[in-house]
Kinemage of the C-alpha trace (Angstrom):
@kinemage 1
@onewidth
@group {chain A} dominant
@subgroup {mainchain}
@vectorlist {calphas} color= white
{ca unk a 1} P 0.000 0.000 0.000
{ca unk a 2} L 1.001 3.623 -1.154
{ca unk a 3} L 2.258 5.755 1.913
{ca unk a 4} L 1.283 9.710 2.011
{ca unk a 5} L 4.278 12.274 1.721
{ca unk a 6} L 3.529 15.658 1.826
{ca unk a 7} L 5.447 17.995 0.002
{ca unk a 8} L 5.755 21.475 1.667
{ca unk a 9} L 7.233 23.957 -0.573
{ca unk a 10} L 6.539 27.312 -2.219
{ca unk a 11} L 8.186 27.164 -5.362
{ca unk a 12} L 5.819 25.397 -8.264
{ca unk a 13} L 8.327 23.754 -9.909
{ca unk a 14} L 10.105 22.164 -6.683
{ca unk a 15} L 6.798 20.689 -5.740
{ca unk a 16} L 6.676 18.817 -9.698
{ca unk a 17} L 9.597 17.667 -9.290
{ca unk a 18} L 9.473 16.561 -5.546
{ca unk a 19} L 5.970 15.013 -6.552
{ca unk a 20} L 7.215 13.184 -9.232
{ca unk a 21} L 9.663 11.591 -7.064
{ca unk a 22} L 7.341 10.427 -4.434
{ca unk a 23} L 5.137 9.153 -7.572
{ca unk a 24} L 7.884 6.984 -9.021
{ca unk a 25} L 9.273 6.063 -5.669
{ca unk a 26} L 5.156 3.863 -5.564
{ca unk a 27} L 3.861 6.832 -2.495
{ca unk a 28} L 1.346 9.380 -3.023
{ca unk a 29} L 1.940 12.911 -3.359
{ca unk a 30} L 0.011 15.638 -1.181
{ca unk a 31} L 1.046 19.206 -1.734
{ca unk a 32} L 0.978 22.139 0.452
{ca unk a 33} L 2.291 25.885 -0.906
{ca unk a 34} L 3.456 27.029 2.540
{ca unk a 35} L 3.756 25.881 5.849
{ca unk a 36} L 0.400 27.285 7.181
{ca unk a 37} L -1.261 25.421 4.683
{ca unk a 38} L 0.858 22.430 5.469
{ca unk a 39} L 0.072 22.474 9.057
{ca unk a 40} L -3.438 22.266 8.089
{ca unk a 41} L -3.266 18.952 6.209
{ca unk a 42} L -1.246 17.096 8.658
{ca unk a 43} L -3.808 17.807 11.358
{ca unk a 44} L -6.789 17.047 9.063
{ca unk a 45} L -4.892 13.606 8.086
{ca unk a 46} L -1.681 13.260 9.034
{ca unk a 47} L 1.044 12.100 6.264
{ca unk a 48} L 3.668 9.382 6.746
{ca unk a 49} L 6.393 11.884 5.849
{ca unk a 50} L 7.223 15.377 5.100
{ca unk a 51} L 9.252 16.727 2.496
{ca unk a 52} L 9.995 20.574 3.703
{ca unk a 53} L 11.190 23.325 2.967
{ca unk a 54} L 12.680 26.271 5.146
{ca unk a 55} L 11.623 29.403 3.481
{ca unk a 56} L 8.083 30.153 2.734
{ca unk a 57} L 5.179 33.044 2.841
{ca unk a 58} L 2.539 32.909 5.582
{ca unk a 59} L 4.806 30.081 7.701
{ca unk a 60} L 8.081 29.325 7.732
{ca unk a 61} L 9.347 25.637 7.447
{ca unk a 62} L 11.388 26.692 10.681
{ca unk a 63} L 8.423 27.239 12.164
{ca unk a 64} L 6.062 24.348 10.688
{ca unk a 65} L 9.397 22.224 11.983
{ca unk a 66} L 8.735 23.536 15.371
{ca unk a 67} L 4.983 23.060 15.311
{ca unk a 68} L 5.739 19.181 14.153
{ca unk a 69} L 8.069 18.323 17.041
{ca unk a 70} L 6.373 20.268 19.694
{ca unk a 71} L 3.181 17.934 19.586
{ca unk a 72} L 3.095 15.085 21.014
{ca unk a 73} L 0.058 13.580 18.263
{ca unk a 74} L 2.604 15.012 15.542
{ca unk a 75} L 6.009 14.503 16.435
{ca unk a 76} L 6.590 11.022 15.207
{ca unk a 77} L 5.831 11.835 11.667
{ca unk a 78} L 9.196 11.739 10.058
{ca unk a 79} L 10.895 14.844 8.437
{ca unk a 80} L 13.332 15.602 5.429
{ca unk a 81} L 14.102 18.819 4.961
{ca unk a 82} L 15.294 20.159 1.437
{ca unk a 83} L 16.180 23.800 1.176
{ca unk a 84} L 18.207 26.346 -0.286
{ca unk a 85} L 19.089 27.330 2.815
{ca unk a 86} L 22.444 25.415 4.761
{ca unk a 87} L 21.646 23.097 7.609
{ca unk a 88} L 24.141 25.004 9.615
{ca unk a 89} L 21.724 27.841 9.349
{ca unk a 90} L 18.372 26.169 9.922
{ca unk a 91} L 20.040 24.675 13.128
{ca unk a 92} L 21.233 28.460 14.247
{ca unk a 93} L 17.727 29.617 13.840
{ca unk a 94} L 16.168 26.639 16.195
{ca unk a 95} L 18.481 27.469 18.606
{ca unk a 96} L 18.002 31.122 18.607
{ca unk a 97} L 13.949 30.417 19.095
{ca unk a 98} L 14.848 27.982 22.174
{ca unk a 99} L 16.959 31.099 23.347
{ca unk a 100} L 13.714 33.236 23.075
{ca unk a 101} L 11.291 30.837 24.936
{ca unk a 102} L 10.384 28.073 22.353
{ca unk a 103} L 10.917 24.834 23.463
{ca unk a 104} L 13.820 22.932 22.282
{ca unk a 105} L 13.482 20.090 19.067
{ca unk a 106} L 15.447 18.034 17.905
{ca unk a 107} L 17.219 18.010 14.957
{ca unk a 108} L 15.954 17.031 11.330
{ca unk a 109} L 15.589 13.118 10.779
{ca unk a 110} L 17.756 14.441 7.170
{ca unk a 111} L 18.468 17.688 5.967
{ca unk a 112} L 19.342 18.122 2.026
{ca unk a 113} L 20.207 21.339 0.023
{ca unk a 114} L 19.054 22.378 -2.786
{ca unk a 115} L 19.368 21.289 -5.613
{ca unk a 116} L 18.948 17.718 -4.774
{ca unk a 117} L 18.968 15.087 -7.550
{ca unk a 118} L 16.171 12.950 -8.162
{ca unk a 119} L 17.599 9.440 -7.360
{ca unk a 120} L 19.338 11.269 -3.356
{ca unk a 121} L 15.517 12.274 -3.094
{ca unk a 122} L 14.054 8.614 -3.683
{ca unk a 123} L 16.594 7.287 -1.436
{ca unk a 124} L 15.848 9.471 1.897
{ca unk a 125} L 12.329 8.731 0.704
{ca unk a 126} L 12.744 5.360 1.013
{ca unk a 127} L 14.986 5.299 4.023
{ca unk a 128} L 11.533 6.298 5.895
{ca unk a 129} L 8.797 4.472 4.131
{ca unk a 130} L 10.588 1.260 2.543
């Protein structure tokens, strides 16, 4: 049976492309333009990973991230993220929100930078789902 992975990303053309890889990797795709939006789904039917990424209008991936392994019903639900932006900075910004009162998470299950190739994708893909 097909596992859900939702794709969190702004940028048209990085969804294709990260939907195509879920396709041909046997899952099905669920898309979300930014992380408000994404937070939405998951609570209305929670996916059995998320593909995210950091920068985005409305909410942040940082803080989707946060949202995700704050709650206990959500936290398990595994989480690649694939950005533009260096892991080295996404980790400086978590720990700068712990500094101002958030509560601590750990770090990304896998973190990839942009631009990813299709077969790296599949195999972080399938790292979590089989």
């Amino acid at each position: 049976m097909s596992k859900k992975v939702l794709i969190v990303d702004d940028d048209p053309d990085v969804r294709l492309f990260n939907t195509t890889v879920v396709e041909e990797s046997g899952h099905t795709p669920v898309e979300a333009a930014n992380g408000e939006e994404g937070l939405k789904i998951i609570r209305k039917d929670p996916p059995d990973l998320v593909v995210l990424d950091v920068l985005m209008p409305k909410q942040s991936g940082i803080r989707l991230y946060r949202e995700l392994k704050s709650d206990k019903t959500l936290m398990k639900i595994p989480v690649i993220i694939l950005s533009g932006v260096a892991k080295r900075t996404f980790l400086r910004s978590q720990k700068a929100l712990t500094e101002f009162g958030d509560k601590p998470v750990p770090e990304p299950e896998n973190y990839l930078e942009k631009p990813v190739e299709p077969d790296e994708l599949a195999a972080e893909i399938k790292k979590f789902l089989g």
